[in-house]
C-alpha positions in Angstrom: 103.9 146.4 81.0 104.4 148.7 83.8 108.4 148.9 84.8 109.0 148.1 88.8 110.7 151.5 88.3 107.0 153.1 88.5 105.0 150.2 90.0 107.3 149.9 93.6 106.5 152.3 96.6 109.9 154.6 97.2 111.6 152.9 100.0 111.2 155.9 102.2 107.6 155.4 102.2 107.6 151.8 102.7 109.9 152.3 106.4 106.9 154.7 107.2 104.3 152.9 106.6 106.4 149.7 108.5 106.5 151.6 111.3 103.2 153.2 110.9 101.7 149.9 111.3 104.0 148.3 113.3 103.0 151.0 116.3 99.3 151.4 115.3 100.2 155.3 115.9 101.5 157.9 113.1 102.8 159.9 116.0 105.0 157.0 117.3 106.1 156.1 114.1 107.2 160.0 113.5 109.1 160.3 116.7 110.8 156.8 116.2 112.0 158.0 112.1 112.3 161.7 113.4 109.8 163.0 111.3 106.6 165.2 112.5 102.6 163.3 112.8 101.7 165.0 109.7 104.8 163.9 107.5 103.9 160.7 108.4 100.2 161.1 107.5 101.4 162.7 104.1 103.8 159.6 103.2 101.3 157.1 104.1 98.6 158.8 102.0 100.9 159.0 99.1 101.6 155.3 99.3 98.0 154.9 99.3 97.0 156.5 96.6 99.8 155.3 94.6 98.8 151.7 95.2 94.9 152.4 94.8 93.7 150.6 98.5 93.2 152.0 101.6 96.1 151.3 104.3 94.3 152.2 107.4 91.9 152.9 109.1 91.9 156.4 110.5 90.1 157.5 114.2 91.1 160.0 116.8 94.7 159.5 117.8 94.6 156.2 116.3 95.3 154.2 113.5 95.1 150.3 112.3 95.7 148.3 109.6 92.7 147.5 106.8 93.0 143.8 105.8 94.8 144.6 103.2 97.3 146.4 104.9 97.8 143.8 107.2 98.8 141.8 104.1 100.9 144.6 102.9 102.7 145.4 105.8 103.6 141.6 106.2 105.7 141.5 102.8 107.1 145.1 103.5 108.1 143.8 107.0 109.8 140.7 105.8 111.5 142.6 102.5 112.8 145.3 104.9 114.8 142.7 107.5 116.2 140.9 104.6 117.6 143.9 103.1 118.5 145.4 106.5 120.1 142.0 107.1 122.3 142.1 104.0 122.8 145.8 104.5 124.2 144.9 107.9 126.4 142.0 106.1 127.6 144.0 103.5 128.9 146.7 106.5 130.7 144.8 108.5 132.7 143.2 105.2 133.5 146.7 104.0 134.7 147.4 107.9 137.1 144.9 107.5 135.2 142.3 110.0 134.8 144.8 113.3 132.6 143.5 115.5 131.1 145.9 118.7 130.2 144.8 122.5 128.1 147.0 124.5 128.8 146.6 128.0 129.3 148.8 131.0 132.0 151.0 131.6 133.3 149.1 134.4 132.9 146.0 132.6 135.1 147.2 129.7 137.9 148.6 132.3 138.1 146.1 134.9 136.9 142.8 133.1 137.7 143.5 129.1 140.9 146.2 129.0 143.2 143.1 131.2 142.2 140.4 128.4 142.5 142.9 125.4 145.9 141.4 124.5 145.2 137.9 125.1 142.2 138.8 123.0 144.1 140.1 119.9 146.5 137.0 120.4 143.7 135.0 119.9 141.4 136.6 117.3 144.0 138.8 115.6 141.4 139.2 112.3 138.9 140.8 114.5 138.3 144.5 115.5 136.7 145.0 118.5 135.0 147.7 119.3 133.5 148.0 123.1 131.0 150.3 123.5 129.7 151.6 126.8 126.9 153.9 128.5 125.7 154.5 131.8 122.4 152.4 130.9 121.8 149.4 129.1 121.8 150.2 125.4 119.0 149.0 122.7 121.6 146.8 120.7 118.1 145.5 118.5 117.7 148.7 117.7 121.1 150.2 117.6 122.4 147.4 115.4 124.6 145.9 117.7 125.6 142.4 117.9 126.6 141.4 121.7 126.0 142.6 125.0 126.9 141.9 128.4 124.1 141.9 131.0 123.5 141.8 135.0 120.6 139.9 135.9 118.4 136.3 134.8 117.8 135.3 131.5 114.2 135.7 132.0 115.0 139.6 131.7 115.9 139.6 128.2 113.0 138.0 126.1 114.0 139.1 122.8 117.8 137.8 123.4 120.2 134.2 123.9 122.4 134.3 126.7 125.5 133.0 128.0 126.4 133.2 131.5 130.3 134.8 132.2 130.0 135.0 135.9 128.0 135.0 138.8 127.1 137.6 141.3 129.4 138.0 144.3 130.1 140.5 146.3 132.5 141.8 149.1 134.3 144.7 150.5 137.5 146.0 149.3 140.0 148.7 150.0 143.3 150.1 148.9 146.8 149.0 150.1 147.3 152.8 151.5 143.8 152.6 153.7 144.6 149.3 155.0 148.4 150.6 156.2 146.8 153.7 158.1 143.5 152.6 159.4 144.0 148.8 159.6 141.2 145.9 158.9 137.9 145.8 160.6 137.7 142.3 163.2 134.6 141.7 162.4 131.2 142.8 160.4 129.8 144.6 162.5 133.0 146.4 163.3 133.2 147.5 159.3 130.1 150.2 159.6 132.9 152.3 161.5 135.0 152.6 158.4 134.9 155.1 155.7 132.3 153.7 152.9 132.1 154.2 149.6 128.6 154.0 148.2 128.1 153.3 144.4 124.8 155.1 143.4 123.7 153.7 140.0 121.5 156.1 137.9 120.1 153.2 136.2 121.6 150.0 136.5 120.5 148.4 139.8 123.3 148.0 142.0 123.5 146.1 145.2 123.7 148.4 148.6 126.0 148.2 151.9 122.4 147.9 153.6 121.9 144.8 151.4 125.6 143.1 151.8 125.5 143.8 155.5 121.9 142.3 155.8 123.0 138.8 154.1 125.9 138.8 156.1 123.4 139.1 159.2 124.1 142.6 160.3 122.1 145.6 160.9 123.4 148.7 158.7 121.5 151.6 158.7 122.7 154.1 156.3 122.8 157.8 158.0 124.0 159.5 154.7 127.7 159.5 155.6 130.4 158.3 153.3 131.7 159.3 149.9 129.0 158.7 146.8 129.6 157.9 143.6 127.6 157.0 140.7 129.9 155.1 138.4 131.5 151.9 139.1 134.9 152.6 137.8 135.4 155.9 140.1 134.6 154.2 142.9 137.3 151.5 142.3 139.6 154.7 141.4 138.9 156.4 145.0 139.5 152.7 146.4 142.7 152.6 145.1 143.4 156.2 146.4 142.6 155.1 149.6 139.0 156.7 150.2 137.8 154.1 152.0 136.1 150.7 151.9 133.6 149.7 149.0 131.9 146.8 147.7 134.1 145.0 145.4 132.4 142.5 142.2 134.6 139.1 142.2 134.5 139.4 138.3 135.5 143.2 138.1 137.8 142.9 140.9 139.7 139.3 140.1 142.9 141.3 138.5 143.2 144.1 140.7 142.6 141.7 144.2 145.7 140.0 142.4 148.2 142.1 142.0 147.6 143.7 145.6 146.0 147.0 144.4 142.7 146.0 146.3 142.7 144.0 149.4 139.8 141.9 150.4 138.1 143.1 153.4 136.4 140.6 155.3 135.7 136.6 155.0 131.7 137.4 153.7 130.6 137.0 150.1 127.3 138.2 149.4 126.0 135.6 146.6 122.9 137.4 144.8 121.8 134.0 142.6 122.2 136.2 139.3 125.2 136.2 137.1 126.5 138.6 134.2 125.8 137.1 130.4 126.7 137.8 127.4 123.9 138.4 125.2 122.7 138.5 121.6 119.0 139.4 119.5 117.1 136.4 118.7 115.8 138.2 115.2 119.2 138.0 113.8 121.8 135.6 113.3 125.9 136.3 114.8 128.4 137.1 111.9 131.1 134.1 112.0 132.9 137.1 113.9 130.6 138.1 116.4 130.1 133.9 117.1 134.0 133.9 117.3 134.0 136.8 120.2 130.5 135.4 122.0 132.6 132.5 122.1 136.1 133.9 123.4 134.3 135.6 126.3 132.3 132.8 127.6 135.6 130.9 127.1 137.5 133.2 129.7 134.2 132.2 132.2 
């Protein structure tokens, strides 16, 4: 009798040909594993001729499964996510139980980095590890368990969510701009002010056109003013007293309290979304990850 030793596939061959057929391409398969088109075609062969049946079918710049590689690739599909899925478990115990939150970095500053005690009070077994980008990261693919989110539900088909807070938005400034150039009476009379415009590469991001249209004025936006295209800068040249810019209740709760930002006028700009904290449906939380999903929505 034949050992499993020489009757199994190498595993190498069998995440090829998982994402071979996953992506009905070779070439997307090689740029996902960071491996050439041929490499790909090579492993794949290989498989097939160690098994003795035909994997796919082969036609200009495209491949699909035979029938029985459909069957194939739905064992190798489930065998892979339960070992990745152990592999995962395995991980985090050897880390000593660190669980990681992608999230923006204003998020992290302004929202997490004021709870951070309070959270180590709290969950003292747990190391948490926040990390940010200037885009909304992958977390399926990167392997991370929890995310927080601008936006609806709706957005995020492959993921729960829990909402933290809703969207609202107003004007704030520094202590030092208010003592030397005073508050505006009205609406209107804000447009005169220095503005600070927050220019997101690739998270949307409301506009002062868009606060001053729900608050009923016209704004039209000439260019002027300093622009910025992270969040936390432009709360940094706020405090410096640069001038005036829109202020997120949720990122600005702390600060508004302790006097480093004042609020600006009476008008909230209410968008219907909300921030959430999100995690992949194809997986289940570690007891730690559930234990920090539920800490956040806690401080909600």
């Amino acid at each position: 009798m034949r050992s499993l030793r020489h009757l199994l596939p190498s595993a190498g061959s069998l995440i090829v040909f998982e994402a071979a057929g996953r992506l009905s391409s070779f070439t997307a398969a090689g740029r996902e594993l960071g491996m050439t088109q041929a490499a790909v075609s090579y492993a794949v062969r290989g498989l097939e001729e160690q098994l003795g049946a035909k994997l796919f079918q082969r036609r200009h710049r495209q491949v699909s499964l035979t029938e029985a590689g459909q069957r194939f690739h739905a064992d190798v599909s489930l065998g892979l996510s339960h070992i990745r899925k152990s592999a995962e478990d395995l991980r985090l115990q050897a880390t000593g139980g660190h669980v990681t939150l992608a999230a923006s970095t204003a998020f992290g500053s302004f929202w997490m980095m004021p709870r951070l005690q309070q959270f180590r009070d709290e969950l003292p077994g747990i190391d948490l590890r926040i990390q940010t980008a200037d885009r909304d990261l992958d977390i399926i693919a990167e392997g991370i368990p929890l995310a927080v989110r601008g936006g609806e539900p709706r957005d995020w088909a492959d993921y729960h969510s829990l909402p933290l807070a809703d969207e609202e938005i107003f004007p704030v400034a520094g202590a030092s701009y208010v003592a030397k150039f005073g508050l505006p009476e009205t609406v209107g009379d804000l447009a005169k002010h220095r503005l600070i415009h927050l220019e997101e590469p690739y998270r949307e991001a409301a506009s002062w056109e868009e606060w001053f249209q729900s608050a009923g004025a016209n704004f039209g936006d000439a260019g002027r003013g300093l622009r910025i295209n992270d969040y936390a800068l432009v709360i940094q040249a706020v405090m410096e007293g640069q001038g005036i810019a829109l202020g997120w209740r949720h990122l600005a709760e702390r600060l508004l309290a302790t006097g480093l930002l004042v609020p600006v006028t009476d008008h909230v700009m209410r968008t219907g979304t909300a921030f959430y904290v999100i995690w992949p449906k194809n997986r289940d939380l570690s007891d730690n990850a559930r234990k920090v999903r539920d800490w956040l929505v806690a401080q909600a």
